[in-house]
N, C-alpha and C positions, 0 to 999 in steps of 0.2 A: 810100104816103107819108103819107097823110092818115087812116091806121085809128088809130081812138079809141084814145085813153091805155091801158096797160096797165095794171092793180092791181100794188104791190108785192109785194102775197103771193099763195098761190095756183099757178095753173099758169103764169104768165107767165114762163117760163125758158126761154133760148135754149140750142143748143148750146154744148159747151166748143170745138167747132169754130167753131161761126159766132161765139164771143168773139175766140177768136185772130185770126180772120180780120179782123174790125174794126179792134181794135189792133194787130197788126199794117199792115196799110193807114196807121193814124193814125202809127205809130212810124215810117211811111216820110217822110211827107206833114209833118207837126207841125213847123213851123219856128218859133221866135220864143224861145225858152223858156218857163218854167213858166207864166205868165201869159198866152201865148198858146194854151198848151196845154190850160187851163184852158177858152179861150175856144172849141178846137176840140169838145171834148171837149162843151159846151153845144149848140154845134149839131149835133153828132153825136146826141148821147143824148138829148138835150129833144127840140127841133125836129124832126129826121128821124127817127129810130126811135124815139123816144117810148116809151123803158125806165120813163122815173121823168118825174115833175111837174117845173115849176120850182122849189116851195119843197123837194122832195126832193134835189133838185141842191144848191142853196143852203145845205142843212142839212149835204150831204157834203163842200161843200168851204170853209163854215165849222169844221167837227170837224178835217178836216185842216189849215186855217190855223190853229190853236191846238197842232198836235202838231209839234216841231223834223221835221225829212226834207224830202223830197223831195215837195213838195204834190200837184201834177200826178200823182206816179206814186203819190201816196196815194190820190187821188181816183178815179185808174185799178184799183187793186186791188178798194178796194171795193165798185166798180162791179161788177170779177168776180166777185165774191163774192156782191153780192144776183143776180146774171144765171144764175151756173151752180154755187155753189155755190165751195169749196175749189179746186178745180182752176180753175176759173171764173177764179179771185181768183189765183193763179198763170200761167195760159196769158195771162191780161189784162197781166201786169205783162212778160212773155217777149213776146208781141210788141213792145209798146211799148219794149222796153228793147234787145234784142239789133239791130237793126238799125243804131242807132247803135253800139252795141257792136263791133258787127264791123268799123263802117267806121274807128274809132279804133284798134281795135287790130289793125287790117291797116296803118294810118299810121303806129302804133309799131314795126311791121316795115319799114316803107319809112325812116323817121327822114330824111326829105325836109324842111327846115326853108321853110317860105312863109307866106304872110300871106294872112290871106282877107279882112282888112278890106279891101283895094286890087280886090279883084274885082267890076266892076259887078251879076253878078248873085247876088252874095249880098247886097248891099245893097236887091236889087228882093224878095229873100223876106222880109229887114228889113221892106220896105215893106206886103207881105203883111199879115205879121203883125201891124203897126199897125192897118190897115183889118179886121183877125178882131178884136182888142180892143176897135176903138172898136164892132162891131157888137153884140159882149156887153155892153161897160157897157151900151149905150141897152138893148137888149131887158131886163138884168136891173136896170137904174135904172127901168123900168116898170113892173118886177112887185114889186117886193122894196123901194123909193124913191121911191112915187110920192104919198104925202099932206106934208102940213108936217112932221111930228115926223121921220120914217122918211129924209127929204130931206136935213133937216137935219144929223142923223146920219150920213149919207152925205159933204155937205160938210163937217164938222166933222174925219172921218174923214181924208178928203183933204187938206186942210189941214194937221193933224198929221204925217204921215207925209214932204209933202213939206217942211214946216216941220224938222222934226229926226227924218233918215231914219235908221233903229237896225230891226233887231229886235223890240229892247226897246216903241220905243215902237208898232210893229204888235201888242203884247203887251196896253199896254196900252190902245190902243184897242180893241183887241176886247174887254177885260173892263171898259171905260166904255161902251161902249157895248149891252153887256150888261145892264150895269146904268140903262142911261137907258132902255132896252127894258122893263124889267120894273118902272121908277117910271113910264114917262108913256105908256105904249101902253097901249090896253086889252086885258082878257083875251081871247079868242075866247069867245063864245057856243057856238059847234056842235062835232062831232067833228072835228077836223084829219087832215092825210093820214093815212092808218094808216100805222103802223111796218112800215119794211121787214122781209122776212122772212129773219134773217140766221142761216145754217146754224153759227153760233158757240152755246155757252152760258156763262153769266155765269165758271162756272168755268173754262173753254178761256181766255176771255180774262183771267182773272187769274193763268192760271200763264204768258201772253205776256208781262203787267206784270212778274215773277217772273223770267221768263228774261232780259227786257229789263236791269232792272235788273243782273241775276247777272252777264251778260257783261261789262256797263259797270263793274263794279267789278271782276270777275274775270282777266278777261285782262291785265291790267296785272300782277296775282298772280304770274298762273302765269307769264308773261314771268319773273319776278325770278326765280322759284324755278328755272328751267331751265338747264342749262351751254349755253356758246356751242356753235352747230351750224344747219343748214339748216333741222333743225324751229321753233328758237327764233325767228331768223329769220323764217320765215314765219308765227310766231305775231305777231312784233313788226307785221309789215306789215297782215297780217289786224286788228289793234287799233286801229291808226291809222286804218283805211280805217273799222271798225266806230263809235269815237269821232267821226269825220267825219259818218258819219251822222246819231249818235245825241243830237249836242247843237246840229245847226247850223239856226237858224232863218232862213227866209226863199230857201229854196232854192236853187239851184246855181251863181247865180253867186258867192252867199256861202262855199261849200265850196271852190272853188278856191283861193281865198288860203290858206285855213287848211290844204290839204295842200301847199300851198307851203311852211310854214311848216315842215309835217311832213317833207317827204320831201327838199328841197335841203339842206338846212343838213346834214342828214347823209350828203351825197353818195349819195343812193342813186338821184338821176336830177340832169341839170346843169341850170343855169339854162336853155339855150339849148333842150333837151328839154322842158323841162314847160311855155315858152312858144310852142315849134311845136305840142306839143298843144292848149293851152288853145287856140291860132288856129281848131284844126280842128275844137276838140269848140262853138264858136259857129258854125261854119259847117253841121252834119250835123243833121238833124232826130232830135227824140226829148228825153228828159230827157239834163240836164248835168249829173248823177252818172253817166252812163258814162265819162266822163273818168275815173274810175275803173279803168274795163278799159287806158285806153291806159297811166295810170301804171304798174299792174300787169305789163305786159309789156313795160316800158322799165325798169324799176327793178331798180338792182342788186343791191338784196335782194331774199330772198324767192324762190321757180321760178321769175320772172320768163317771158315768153312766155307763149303759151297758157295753159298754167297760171296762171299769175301774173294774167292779166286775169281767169281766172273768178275765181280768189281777192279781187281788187280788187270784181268785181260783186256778188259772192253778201254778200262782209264790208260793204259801204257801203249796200246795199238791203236788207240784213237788220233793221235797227230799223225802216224803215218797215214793213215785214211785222209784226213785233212790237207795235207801233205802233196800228198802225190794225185788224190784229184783237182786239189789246186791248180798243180803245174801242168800235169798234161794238155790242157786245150793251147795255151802259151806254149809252151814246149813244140806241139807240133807247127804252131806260126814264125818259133823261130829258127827251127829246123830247114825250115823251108826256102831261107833266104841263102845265096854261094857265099856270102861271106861268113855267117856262122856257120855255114857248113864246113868251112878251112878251118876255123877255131873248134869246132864239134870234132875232128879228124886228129886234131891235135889232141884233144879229151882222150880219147879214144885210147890213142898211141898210150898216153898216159898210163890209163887202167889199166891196160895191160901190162905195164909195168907195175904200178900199184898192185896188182896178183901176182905176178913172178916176185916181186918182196916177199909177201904175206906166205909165198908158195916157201920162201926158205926161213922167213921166220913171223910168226909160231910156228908153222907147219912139219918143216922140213927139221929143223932143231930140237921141238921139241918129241918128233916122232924118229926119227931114223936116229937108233941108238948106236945100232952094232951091223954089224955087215949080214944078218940074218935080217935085219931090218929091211937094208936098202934092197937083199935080192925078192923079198914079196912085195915094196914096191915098185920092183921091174916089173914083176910079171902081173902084179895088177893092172901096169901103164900099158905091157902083152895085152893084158885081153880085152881093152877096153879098145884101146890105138889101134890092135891087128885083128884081132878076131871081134869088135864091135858087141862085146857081151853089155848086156844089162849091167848097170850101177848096181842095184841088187845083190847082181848075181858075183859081180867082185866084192862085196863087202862081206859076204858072205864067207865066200871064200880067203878074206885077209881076217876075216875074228875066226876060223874055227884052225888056220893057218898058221898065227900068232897061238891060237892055244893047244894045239899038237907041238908044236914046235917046244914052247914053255913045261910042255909035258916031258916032253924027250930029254930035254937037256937035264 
C-alpha cells in the first residue's frame, strides 16, 4: 500500500483484468453521484494504489470538468486508458457503468413504482458520501489550495457557483480562473510531472472531435430523411439519448430533466415511469447516466427491453468516449507548456472550490438534517481521515447507522 508512486509512462501498466476488477468493485460501492465519485476515485487511484500523482489526478478531472458528459465516468475512462491502454479505457468505463445498469434495468422490468427517499438507509449512504467529499476537498484544498493566491481562487470559485448555480457559470469559473492562474502565479522553475503516456495520436483524436461533431449534427438528418418504421424509431431514441450526452454540462443530475423533456411529452414513457426510475437510479451506486438503460427498456419507442437499454447506454456514453479521447493527446501537449501550467494551477484551485460548493450544496443541505446526522458524518470523516478504512467499509457502516438509529428513535 505504501510502494512508491509509479511513473506515468513506461512500464507501469496494469492488467485489463486487474482494471475491470477495480472499477468494477467502485461501480458497485460508488454512492453519492459524480462528485462523490470523483472523491472515491482520489482515494482509490492517489492514495491507495498510487497510479498517478495528485496534480496528475487534478489535471484529469480538470480537462473533464471543462468537457459537457458524464465527468466521473470521463475521468474513469481515462484513467483506463493511461492504465491499460484502449481496452483499459473500455473495461474501466464497463465496470463502473454496467452494474448500475443492470440494476435499473431489471427495475424497468419490475415497473414496481416506490420511493427511496423515505428509506433510512439510503439516506445513511447519503451520509457516506458527504464524509468521502468533505475527505477530498481537505486533502486536495492541501495540495492544489494551499498558499494566498491558489486559496483564494478556491473561495472565489465557491462563492460563484453557489451564488448563481448554472453550468454556465461553472464554465466560466473555470476559464477566470484560468486566467487569474496564468496572470498571478508564477511560472514553475523545474520540469513538472511528465505527460502521461496515452496510447492515442494527435490524428486518432481529431477524427473523435470529427465523429463527435458528425453524429451531433447528423442523426437529426437522417432521422428526417427516413419513412416511419422501427428503424426510424430507433434511430429517433438513439439521437435523444446521443444529444443528452453530448451537450449536457454538469452531470447527471442535470441530464434527467432534459430527457424528461425528451421522452414524456411524447409519450414514449408516462410520467409516473420516468419518476419511479429517476427514485431508483439516486438510490443504486455508479454514474446517473445509466438511467439511460432503464428509459431504454421502458420506453415505448425504439426495441425497448434489453435491447433498448443497451441502445440508451451505448447512444448517451458514446460522446463521453468521443470526448475525452479527443482531448487527451492535446491535453497532454498543452499541459506541458509553464505557461498553461500557471493557468492549469489556477483550474485546479478552482475545483476544488467547485467540490467544496457541491460539498455543502446538494450535499451537505440536502443530507445533514439533524445533529444525529452531522455526528455519523463525523465519524465517517473518523474513519476514513484517521483510521484509513475502506469507502466500503464506511458506507456501510453510515446505511446500517442511519437505520439502527431511525429504529431507535
Amino acid at each position: 500500500m505504501n510502494r512508491p508512486l509509479e511513473p506515468s509512462g513506461g512500464r507501469a501498466r496494469s492488467s485489463a483484468g486487474e482494471v475491470l476488477a477495480v472499477f468494477t468493485r467502485l461501480g458497485l460501492t460508488s454512492f453519492g453521484g459524480p462528485i462523490a465519485h470523483l472523491a472515491y476515485f482520489h482515494r482509490e487511484f492517489v492514495h491507495r494504489r498510487r497510479w498517478l500523482d495528485e496534480q496528475s489526478y487534478a489535471d484529469l478531472v480538470a480537462m473533464c470538468q471543462m468537457l459537457p458528459g458524464p465527468a466521473s465516468s470521463q475521468v474513469g475512462i481515462a484513467l483506463g486508458l493511461r492504465r491499460a491502454g484502449w481496452l483499459g479505457g473500455l473495461l474501466a468505463w464497463l465496470g463502473f457503468t454496467l452494474p448500475s445498469a443492470a440494476i435499473l434495468t431489471a427495475f424497468a422490468f419490475a415497473l414496481k413504482p416506490w420511493d427511496p427517499s423515505r428509506l433510512p438507509w439510503l439516506h445513511g449512504l447519503m451520509i457516506a458520501a458527504a464524509a468521502v467529499v468533505a475527505q477530498a476537498v481537505w486533502s486536495m484544498a492541501r495540495s492544489l489550495a494551499w498558499d494566498r493566491v491558489r486559496g483564494t481562487i478556491a473561495i472565489l470559485a465557491a462563492v460563484a457557483v453557489l451564488f448563481q448555480p448554472s453550468p454556465a457559470t461553472q464554465l466560466l469559473v473555470i476559464g477566470a480562473a484560468g486566467l487569474a492562474g496564468r496572470l498571478l502565479l508564477p511560472k514553475p522553475e523545474g520540469a513538472r510531472t511528465r505527460a502521461a503516456e496515452i496510447p492515442i495520436s494527435k490524428f486518432g483524436g481529431a477524427l473523435c472531435w470529427i465523429l463527435f461533431f458528425g453524429l451531433l449534427a447528423g442523426l437529426p438528418l437522417l432521422e428526417s430523411l427516413l419513412p416511419p418504421g422501427p428503424f426510424a424509431d430507433g434511430l429517433a431514441v438513439f439521437d435523444r439519448f446521443y444529444r443528452a450526452g453530448a451537450l449536457v454540462f454538469g452531470g447527471g443530475h442535470v441530464v434527467l430533466p432534459l430527457l424528461q423533456s425528451e421522452f414524456v411529452p411524447r409519450g414514449w414513457i408516462s410520467v409516473d415511469e420516468f419518476l419511479a426510475g429517476y427514485g431508483a437510479a439516486q438510490a443504486v451506486p455508479g454514474p446517473l447516466f445509466t438511467f439511460a438503460a432503464y428509459l431504454g427498456a421502458a420506453a415505448k419507442a425504439g426495441p425497448g427491453g434489453l435491447p433498448g437499454a443497451l441502445l440508451g447506454l451505448i447512444a448517451v456514453f458514446l460522446p463521453a468516449f468521443l470526448l475525452v479521447i479527443g482531448a487527451l493527446p492535446f491535453w497532454n501537449a498543452l499541459r506541458a507548456r509553464p505557461g498553461f501550467q500557471t493557468a492549469l494551477a489556477g483550474i485546479n484551485a478552482a475545483v476544488v472550490g467547485l467540490l467544496g460548493a457541491a460539498l455543502y450544496h446538494p450535499i451537505w443541505t440536502e443530507t445533514v438534517r439533524s445533529s444525529r446526522d452531522f455526528c455519523l458524518v463525523l465519524a465517517a470523516f473518523g474513519m476514513l481521515a484517521l483510521w484509513k478504512a475502506p469507502p466500503w467499509v464506511v458506507v456501510l457502516f453510515a446505511a446500517f447507522g442511519e437505520l439502527l438509529a431511525t429504529r431507535l428513535s
